[in-house]
N, C-alpha and C positions, 0 to 999 in steps of 0.2 A: 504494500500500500504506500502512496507517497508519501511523501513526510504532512504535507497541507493538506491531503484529506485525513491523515492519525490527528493533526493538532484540531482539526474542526470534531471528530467525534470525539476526542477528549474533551471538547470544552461540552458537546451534548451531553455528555453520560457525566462529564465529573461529580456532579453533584449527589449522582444517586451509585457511583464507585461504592460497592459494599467488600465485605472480604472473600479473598478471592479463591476461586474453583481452583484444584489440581490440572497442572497443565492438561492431563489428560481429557478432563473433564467439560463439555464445550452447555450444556445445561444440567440445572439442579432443581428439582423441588425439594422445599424443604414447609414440611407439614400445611402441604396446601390444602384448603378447605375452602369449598362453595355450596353456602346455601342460596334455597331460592324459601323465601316465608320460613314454612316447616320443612321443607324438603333439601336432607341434608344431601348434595350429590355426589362430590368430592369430599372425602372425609378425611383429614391428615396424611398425607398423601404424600410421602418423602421416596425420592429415587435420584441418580443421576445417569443422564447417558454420555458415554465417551466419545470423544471424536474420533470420526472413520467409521466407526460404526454403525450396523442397522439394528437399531431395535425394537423391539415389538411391545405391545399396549393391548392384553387379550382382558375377557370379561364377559358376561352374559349379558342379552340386553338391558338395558337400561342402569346398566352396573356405572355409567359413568364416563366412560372414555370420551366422546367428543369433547364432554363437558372439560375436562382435562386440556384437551387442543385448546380449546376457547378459553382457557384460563390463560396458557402459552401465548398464543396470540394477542390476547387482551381484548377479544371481544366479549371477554366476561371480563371484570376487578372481581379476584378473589377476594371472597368475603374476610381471609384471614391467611396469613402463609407467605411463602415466598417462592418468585420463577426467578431464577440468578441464571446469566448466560454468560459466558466467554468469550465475547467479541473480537471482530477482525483483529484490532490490537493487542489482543492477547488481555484486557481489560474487564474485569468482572461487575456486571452492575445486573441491576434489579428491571426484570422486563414490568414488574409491576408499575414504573413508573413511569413506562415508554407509553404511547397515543399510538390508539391500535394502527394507525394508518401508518403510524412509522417503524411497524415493527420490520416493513421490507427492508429498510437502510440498513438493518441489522446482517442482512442476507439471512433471512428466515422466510419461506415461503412453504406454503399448503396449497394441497388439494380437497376437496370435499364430495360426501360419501354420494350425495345427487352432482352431475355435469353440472359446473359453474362455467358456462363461455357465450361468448356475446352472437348468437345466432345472428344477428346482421351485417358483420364483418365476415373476412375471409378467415382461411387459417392462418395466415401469414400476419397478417392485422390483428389480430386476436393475440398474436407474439408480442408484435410490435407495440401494442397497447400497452405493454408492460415495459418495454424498452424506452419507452418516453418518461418513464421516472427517472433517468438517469440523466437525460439533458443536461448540459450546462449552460446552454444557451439562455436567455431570456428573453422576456416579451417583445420585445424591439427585434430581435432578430427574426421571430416568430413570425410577427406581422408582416417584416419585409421579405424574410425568408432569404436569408443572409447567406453566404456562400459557406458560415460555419455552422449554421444549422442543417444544410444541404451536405457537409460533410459528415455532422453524427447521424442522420437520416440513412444515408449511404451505408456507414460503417454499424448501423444496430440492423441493416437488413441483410447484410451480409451475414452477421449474428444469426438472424433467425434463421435464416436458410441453411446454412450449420446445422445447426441444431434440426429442423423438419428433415434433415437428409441423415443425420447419427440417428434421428428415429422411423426412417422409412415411410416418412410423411409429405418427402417433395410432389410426391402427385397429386395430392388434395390441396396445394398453398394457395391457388386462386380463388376458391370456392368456399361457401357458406361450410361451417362445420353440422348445420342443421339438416338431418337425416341420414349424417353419416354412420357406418356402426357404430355401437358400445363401442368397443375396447379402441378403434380408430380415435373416439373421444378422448377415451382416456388416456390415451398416450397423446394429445393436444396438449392437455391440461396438465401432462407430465413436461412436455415441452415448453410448458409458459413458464414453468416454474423455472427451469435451467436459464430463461434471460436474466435471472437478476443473480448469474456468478452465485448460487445459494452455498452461505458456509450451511442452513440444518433445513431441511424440505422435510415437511410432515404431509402424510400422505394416511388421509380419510377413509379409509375400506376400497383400497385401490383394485378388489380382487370382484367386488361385487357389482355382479352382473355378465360378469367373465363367466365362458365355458374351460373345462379343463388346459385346450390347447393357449387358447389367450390367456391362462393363467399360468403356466411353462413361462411363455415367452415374457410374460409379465415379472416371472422370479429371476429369469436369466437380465430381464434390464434393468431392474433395482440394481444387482450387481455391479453390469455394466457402469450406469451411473453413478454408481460411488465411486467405482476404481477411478475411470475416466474423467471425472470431474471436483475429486476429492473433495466429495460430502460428506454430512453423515444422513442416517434414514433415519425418521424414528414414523410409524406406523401402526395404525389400527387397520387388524383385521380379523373376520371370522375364519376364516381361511384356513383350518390351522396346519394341513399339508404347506401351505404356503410360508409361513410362520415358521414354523420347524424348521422349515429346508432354509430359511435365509438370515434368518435372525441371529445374530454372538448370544443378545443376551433378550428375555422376553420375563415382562412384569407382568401379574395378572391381577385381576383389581375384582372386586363385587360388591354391590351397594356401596360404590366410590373409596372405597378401603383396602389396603393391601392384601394379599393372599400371599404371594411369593413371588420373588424375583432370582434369574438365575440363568443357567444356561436353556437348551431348548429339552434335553433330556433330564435336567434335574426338575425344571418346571411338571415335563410328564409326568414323575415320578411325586410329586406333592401333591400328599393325600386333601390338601384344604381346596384346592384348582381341581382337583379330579372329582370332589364333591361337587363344586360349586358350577364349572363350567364343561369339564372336561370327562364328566360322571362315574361314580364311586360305581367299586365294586358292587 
């Protein structure tokens, strides 16, 4: 990162600099809890995932998990707890006190478990959409459409088409994403996330609605996208051949409360997850 965009996010975040993660460690809950009235969703809720890593976020329904995403993101304030990240500078500060709309500066981006994408753009534009948070350009150049806004314009389509061709998406970039397959969506929505360079991509039940064979190829490009792009995953799904097969480390949660967190065969073998989700003997 250059030096004048580390001294601009230090002066963002200095103030909410809390103590800080294990290098390894790129986010932390520590005893998060959200209520809604009486409805406790998330219930002291402490985990950390490490960078590089994909990890997993299982449960039965209504056990919690989005709620979880949305505390991460900030379209909920936890009622009580803390989301701590490890930002681009190696800088640990409190997501709770970032404006949900800024959590992408952080390089944090999501998917969601229904297709979010703008059916009256292209698929290319639908990229691009998200490449225009990066601008540096301003209004003036905007309006006049200045020879260095016609150069980041240039240089972020270049970007996306990158990226629709690392996903086997160059044949649909002209065209509406509306009536295309499921899983052709899904890997859109996977592709918009990758414009914003993401250091953590959280990914919504990336597996539902997928057939068997879309779901292979769907485990084989989580992979790909981590190595390739050195992210990490962290993911909800019911999936759990999917889970298993890709996950380091996978938390399971029910009525928004821990069960057990571990590898994918120690998780199998915890009789409180085998009761709860995974079903007891």
């Amino acid at each position: 990162m250059a030096k004048k965009s580390v001294n601009v996010l230090n002066k963002f975040v200095g103030k909410h600099e809390t103590t800080a993660l294990p290098e390894e460690v790129i986010l932390s809950l520590d005893h998060l809890t959200m209520r809604f009235g009486g409805l406790v969703a998330v219930n002291d809720l402490s985990f950390n995932v490490k960078r590089g890593e994909i990890f997993g976020l299982i449960g039965p329904n209504g056990a919690g998990k989005t709620t979880v995403f949305n505390c991460i993101t900030q379209f909920y304030k936890p009622t009580s707890g803390e989301v701590r990240y490890r930002g681009h500078d190696g800088v640990t500060f409190r997501l709770n006190d970032v404006k949900v709309h800024d959590i992408i500066k952080h390089g944090i981006m999501r998917t969601f478990q229904n297709v979010e994408l703008v059916w009256e753009l292209s698929v290319l534009d639908n990229l691009l959409v998200v490449g225009t948070r990066y601008f540096k350009s301003g209004l003036f150049a905007h309006f006049l459409h200045l020879p260095k806004l016609r150069k980041e314009e240039a240089k972020m389509r270049q970007k996306a088409e990158y990226i629709l061709n690392y996903l086997g998406l160059s044949m649909y970039k002209d065209v509406s994403p509306y009536g295309l397959p499921y899983g052709i969506m899904k890997k859109i929505e996977l592709a918009r996330t990758l414009m914003s360079d993401p250091e953590l991509i959280i990914l919504d039940e990336p597996a539902a609605g997928l057939n068997d064979a879309e779901t292979e190829e769907l485990a084989k490009l989580i992979h790909r996208i981590r190595d390739d792009f050195h992210t990490t995953i962290f993911l909800v799904e019911h999936d759990m051949g999917l889970v298993m097969g890709i996950c380091s480390t996978v938390c399971a949660i029910s009525f928004g409360k821990l069960l057990g967190i571990g590898t994918p065969a120690e998780i199998q073998k915890n009789a409180l997850v085998k009761e709860a989700y995974l079903g007891g003997d």
